[in-house]
N, C-alpha and C positions, 0 to 999 in steps of 0.2 A: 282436404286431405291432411290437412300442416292440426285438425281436431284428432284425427283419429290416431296421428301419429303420438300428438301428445296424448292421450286419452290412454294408449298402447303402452306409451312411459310410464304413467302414473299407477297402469296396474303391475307393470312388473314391478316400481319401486314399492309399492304395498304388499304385494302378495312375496317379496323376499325381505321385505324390513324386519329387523330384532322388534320384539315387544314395546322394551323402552322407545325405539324411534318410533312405531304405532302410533303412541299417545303422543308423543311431540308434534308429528305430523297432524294430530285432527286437532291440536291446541292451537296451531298455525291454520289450519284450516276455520279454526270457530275464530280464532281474533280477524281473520281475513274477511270471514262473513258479516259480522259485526260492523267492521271498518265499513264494508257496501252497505250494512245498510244504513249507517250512518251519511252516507255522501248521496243515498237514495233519501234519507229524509232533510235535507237539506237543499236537494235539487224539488222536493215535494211527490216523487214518481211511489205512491202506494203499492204499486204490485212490486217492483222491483224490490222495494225496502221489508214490505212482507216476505217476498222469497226470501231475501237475505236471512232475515231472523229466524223463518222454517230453515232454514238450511243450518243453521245456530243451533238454536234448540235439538235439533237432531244429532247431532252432535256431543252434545252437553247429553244427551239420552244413550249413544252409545259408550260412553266414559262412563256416565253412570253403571252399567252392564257390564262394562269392563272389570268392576271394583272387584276385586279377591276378599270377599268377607271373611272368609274362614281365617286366611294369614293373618291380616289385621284388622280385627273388627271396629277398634276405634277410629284408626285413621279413615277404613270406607268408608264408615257411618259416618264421620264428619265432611268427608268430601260429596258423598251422595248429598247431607243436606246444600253442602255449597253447588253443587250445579243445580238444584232443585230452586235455590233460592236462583243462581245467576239468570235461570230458565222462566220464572215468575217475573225476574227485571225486564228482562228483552219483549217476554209478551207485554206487562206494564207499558215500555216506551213503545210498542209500537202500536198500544192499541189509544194510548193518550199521546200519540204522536210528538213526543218528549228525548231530549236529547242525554239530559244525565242521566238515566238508568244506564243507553246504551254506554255511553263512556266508564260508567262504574264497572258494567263488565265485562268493557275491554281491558278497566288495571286490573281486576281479577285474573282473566285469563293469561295475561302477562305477566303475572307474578307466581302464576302455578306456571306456566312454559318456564320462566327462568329456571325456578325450582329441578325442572325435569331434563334440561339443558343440562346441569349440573352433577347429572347421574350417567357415572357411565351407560355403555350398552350392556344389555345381558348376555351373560357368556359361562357355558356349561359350565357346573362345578372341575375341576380337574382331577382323575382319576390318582389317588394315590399311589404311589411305587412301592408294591409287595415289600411285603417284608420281608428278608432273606431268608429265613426257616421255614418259612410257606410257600416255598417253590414245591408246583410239581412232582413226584414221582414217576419216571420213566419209565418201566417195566423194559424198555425197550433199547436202554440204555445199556451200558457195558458193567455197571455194576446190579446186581440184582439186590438192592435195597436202596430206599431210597436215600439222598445225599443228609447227614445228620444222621441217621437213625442209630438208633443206641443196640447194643445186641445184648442178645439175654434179656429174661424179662424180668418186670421189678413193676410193683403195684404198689 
């Protein structure tokens, strides 16, 4: 019960998280998988330490999809090849059953979580406050013109 409850947690905490928390959450989520499966290839358990890194990689695959090319097409294109690369280490250590790959893209991943730590959350633009001569016209109002208008006409 005490799964489903957490389970119940973690979609509402995603399904109403800001943007920016989004990617914070699956960076914490990719250094956590990492972390397992580090402690999976230490302990020697192959499946275990395989999921881990499938669960990495996927990850590192939805970031990548996440990337906004059009806004900034330098910075995606440079982040896309870095989880593409981080994505080639994990499989690297886990297929020569190798410890520094995985540690190299745990300080990756923790250098981009700080980075993202570091940004506020998104938060609508705020609507500016009318300008006082583009208020409105009332028709319905007690003056029948609107408030400014000039009389007589002039071109």
């Amino acid at each position: 019960m005490a799964t489903s409850a957490h389970d119940a947690y973690l979609e509402e905490k995603i399904l109403s998280a800001d943007p920016v928390e989004l990617v914070r959450m699956l960076y914490c989520a990719a250094i956590e998988s990492v972390e397992q499966a580090r402690r999976h290839l230490a302990a020697r358990d192959i499946p275990q330490r395989s999921a881990a890194i499938s669960k990495a990689v996927e990850i590192l695959v939805e970031l990548s999809g996440s990337l906004d090319h059009e806004r900034s097409p330098e910075l995606s294109r440079r982040l896309a090849e870095l989880y593409d690369y981080m994505g080639s280490r994990l499989l690297a250590g886990n297929f020569e059953q190798a410890e520094a790959p995985l540690a190299e893209v745990v300080k990756l991943l923790e250098t981009l979580a700080e980075a993202w730590n570091g940004l506020p959350l998104s938060v609508p633009p705020e609507k500016p406050a009318p300008h006082p001569a583009a208020r409105q016209w009332n028709p319905f109002s007690a003056s029948s013109e609107p408030e400014g208008a000039l009389h007589g006409w002039s071109f």
